[in-house]
C-alpha positions in Angstrom: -14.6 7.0 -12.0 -16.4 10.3 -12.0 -15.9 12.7 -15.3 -14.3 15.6 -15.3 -11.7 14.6 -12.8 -8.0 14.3 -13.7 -6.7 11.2 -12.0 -3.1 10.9 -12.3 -1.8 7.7 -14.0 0.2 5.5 -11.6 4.1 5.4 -11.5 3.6 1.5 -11.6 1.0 -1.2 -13.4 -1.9 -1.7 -10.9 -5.4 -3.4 -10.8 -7.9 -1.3 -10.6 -9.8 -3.9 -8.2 -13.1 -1.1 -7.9 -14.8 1.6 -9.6 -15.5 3.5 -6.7 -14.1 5.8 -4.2 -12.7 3.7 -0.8 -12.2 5.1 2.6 -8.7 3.7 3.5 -7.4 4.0 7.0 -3.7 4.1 8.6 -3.6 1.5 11.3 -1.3 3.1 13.3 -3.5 6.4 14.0 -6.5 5.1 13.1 -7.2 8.3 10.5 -8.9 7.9 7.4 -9.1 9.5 4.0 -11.0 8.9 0.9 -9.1 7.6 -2.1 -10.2 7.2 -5.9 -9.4 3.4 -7.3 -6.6 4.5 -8.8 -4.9 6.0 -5.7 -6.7 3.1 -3.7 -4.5 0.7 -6.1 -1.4 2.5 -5.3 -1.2 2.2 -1.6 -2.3 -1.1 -1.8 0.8 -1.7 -4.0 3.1 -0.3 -1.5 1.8 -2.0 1.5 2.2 -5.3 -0.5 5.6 -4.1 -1.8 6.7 -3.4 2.1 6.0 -6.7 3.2 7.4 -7.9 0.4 11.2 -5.2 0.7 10.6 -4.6 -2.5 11.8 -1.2 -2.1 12.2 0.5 -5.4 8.5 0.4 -5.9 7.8 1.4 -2.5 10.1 4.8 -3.5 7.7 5.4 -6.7 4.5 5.3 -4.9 5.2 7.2 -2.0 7.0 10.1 -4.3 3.8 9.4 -6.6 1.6 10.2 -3.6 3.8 13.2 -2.4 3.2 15.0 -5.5 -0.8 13.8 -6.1 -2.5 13.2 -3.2 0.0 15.2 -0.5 -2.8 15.8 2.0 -4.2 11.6 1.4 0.3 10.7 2.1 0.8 12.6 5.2 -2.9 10.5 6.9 -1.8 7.7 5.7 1.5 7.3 4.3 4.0 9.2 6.6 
């Protein structure tokens, strides 16, 4: 992860699978955005976690995204 940059800690235990940046994109509209691995982990978490209903930490990472990345949540997330 690049130095300098403040990178939220997740409201949840990930794995950071990847040290780099990963264009991740909404299958619905077909819009992409560019997340850190840290943010990367975190939707990845709540697409698992819808599959899965496991709703409460579906809640976290979406509120976790409003507040961080609220540009990267309304591409992908809303």
């Amino acid at each position: 992860m690049e130095m300098g940059i403040h990178i939220p800690e997740p409201p949840f235990q990930v794995d950071i699978l990847d040290e780099h940046n990963s264009i991740v994109t909404n299958p619905f509209s077909g819009e992409s955005c560019v997340l850190n691995p840290v943010a990367t982990a975190v939707y990845y978490s709540i697409k698992g976690a819808e599959m899965f209903e496991q709703y409460e930490i579906v809640q976290a990472g979406l509120s976790w995204f409003k507040q961080h990345y609220a540009k990267e949540y309304m591409v992908l997330l809303d």
